[in-house]
N, C-alpha and C positions, 0 to 999 in steps of 0.2 A: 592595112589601109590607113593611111592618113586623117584625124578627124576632121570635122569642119564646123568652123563657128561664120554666124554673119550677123555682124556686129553694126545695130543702123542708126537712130534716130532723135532722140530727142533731147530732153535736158537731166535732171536727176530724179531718178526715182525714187530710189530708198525700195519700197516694200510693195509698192502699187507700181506708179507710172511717172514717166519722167515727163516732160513737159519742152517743148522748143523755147521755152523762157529767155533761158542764158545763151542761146549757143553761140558759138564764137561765129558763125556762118548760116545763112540760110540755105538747111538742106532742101534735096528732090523732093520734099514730101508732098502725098497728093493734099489739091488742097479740098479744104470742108465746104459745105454747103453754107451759103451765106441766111441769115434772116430771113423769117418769110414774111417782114411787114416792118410796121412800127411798131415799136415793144408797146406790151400794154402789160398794166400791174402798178403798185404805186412804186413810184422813183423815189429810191435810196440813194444820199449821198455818197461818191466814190470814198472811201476810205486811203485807198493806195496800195499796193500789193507786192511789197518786200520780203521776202524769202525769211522765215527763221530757222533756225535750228529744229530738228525732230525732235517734238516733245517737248516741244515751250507752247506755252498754256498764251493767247493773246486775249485780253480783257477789256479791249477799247471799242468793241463791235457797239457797230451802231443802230442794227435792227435786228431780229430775233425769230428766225436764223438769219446770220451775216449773209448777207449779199455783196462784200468785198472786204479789203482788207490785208491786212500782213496773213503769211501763212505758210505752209511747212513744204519742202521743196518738191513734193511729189502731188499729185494726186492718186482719186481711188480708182477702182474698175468699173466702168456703168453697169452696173446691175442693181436688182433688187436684194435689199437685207433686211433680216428682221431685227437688226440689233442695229444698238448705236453707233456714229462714227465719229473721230473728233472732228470740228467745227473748223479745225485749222486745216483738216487734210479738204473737206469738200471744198472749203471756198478758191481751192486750187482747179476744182472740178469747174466751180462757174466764170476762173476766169480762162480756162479754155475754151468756154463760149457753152457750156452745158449746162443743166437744169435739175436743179438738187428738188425731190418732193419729200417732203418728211413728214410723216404721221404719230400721234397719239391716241392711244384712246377710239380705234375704229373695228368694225365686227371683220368676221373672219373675210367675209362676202368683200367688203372695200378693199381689206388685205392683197386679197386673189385679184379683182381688178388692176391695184397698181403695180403687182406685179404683174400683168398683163402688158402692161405700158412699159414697163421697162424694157420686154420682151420683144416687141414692135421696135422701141427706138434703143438698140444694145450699142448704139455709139452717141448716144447725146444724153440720156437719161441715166440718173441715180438715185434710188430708193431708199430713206431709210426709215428705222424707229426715229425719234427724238422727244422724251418727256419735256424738256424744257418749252416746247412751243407752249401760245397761248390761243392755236387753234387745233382742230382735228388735223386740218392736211395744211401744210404752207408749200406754195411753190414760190420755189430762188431763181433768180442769173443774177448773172451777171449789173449789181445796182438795180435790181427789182425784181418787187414784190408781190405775191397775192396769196391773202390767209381764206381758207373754207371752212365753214361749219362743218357740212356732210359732202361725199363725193358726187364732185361735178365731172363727170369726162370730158364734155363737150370744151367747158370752161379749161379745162385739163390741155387739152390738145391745142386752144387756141393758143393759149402761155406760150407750151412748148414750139410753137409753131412763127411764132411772131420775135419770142425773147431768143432762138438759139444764134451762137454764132454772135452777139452783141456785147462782146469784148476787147479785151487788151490781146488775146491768143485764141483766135476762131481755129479750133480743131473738129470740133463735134459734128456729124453728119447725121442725116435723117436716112439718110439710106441705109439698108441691108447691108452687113459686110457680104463680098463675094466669097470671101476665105473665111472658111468656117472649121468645126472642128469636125471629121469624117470625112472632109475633100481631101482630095490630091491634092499636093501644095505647087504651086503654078511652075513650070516648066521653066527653066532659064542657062545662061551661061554667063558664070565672072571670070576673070582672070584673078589666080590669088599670087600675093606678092612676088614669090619665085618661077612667072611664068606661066603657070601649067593652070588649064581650063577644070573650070570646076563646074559640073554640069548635076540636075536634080539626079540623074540615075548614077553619078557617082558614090549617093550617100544612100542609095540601096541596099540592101544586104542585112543589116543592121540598123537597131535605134539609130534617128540624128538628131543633134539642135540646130536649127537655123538661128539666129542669135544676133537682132540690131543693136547695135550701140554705138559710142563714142572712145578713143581712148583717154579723155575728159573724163568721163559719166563713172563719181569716184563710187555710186551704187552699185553699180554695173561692174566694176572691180572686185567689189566685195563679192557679189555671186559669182564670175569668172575661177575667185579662187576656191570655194566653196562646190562647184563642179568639176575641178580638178583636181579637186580631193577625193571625191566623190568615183572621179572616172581611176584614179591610185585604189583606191579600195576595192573595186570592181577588176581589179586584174589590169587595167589598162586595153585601149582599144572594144569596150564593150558597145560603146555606141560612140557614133562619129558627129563632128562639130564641126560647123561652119559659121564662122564669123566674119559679117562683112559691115566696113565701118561708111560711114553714107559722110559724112564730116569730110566735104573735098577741099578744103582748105589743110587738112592731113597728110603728111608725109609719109613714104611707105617706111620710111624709120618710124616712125611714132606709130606705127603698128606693130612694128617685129620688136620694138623694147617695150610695147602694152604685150604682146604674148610673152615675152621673160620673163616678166616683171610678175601678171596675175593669170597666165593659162600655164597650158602644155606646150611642150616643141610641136608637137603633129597635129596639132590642134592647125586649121589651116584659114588666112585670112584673107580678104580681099577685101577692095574700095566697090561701092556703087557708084553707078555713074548714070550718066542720061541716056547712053544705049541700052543698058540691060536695066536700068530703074527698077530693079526686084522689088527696091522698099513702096513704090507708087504699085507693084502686082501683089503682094503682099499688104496693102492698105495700111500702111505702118502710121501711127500716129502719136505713138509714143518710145522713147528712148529704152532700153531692155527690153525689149520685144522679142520673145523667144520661141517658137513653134514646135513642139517637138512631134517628130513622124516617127513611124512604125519601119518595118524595113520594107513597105514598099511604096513607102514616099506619102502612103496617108496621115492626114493631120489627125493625132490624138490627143493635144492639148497644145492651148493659145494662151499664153502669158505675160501679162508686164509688167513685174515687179522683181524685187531682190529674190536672187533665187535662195530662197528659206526652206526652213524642213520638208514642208510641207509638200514644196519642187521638187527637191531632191530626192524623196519617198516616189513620189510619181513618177520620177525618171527611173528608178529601179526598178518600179512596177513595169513599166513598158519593156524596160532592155531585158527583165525576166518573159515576156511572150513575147518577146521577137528574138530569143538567143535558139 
């Protein structure tokens, strides 16, 4: 069987998530929830928000934690952490329109709360440590502020509820994703470049990755050939790949020289379009967007960043209980 990648959405990830920043085109993507109000929190002046390299250190932040700014071309995953993250990677978070909260210094009990909140809003909120604050909790977006003594939720929800979405790249929603991990991954049919229909019970049988991107997205390159090593060392054909590129301004050449170039021959690709919009059923919001099912099309992990060890450990793990 043929693998199959689907290759959809955004800008560069690197290790987390890419972001629609650069793209050459505006894709299908569904779009986020707007603001729920007038931002409230004190107003930080915009800085500007230029791309740097991964792992350049930016030193001209203007409040503490940065609420805009230069920064590094990915953002992170909304969830809760108990550790630090660097300063360059989240303020890529707030300018997708999301709501960085960082604490020091709070009992376990506040801890558990914000990770609560993270848990409620898994597409707009990101939790983390940060020693350097000069409060217990500071909630960011997007050019504004609000530092807390002790945990307010109320004060918590209103931030998040008024500031989401009030940027330069509104991605972030307050809704539930519908695709989760333990569903079925939504039903569909693409055409991949050579014609032939490629349908979810095609990639039955066996492990698959469904797999958004660009053939742009030079992150998304990097993990491509990084699972094609990966699928060489496993015997080949161990789990199937479906890449579908959402980037319609794309030629089906510039898909079949990105699979020479960073995939497999069988690895098999197609374009999204506005009839089958996988990436809008799929709630794709970021570039490297990878899903990987079981062999009967259950999602067992949702990922958007460089596929690293730590991907590649887990895709063995799956293709060893479904071989």
């Amino acid at each position: 069987m043929k693998k199959l990648i689907v290759i959809g959405i955004v800008v560069i990830v690197a290790i987390t998530g890419f972001s629609f920043i650069n793209s050459k085109t505006e894709p299908n993507v569904q779009k986020s929830d707007s603001s729920g109000g007038s931002p409230i929190g004190q107003e930080i002046p915009i800085l500007g928000r230029d791309h740097m390299p991964e792992g350049t250190k930016v030193t001209n932040y203007n409040s503490n934690p940065p609420t805009s700014g230069n920064h590094w071309p990915r953002a992170a995953d909304w969830a809760f952490y108990s550790v630090t993250l660097p300063d360059e990677l989240l303020v890529h978070n707030l300018e997708h329109g999301g709501i960085w909260i960082s604490y020091k210094d709070i009992d376990s009990e506040a801890k558990s709360k914000l990770e609560n909140i993270a848990r409620i809003y898994p597409q707009a909120v990101i939790v983390t440590s940060r020693p350097q604050n000069d409060s217990k909790i500071v909630l960011a977006s997007w050019g504004r502020l609000d530092k807390l003594d002790s945990l307010d939720e109320q004060r918590i929800e209103r931030f998040i509820k008024a500031n989401i979405n009030n940027s330069p790249e509104p991605q972030a929603s307050l809704e539930q994703p519908k695709i989760r991990v333990g569903e079925m991954f939504p039903d569909f049919k693409v055409a991949e470049v050579d014609g032939a229909s490629i349908t979810r019970d095609v990639l039955k049988g066996k492990a698959a990755i469904i797999w958004f991107t660009t053939s742009w997205c030079v992150p998304c390159q990097i993990g491509a050939r990084e699972v094609s090593k990966l699928d060489s060392e496993l015997g080949g054909n161990a789990f199937n790949v479906l890449v579908i590129f959402v980037d319609l301004s794309e030629k089906d050449s510039d898909l079949i020289d990105w699979r020479q170039k960073f995939a497999n021959e069988d690895w098999m690709i197609a374009f999204d379009n506005d009839l089958t919009n996988l990436a809008k059923k799929a709630e794709i919001r970021f570039l490297d967007s990878k899903f990987l099912l079981d062999k009967n099309g259950v999602i067992k992990n949702i990922d958007f960043k460089q596929a690293d060890e730590n991907y590649l450990n887990t895709i063995k793990q799956i293709v060893k209980e479904n071989t």
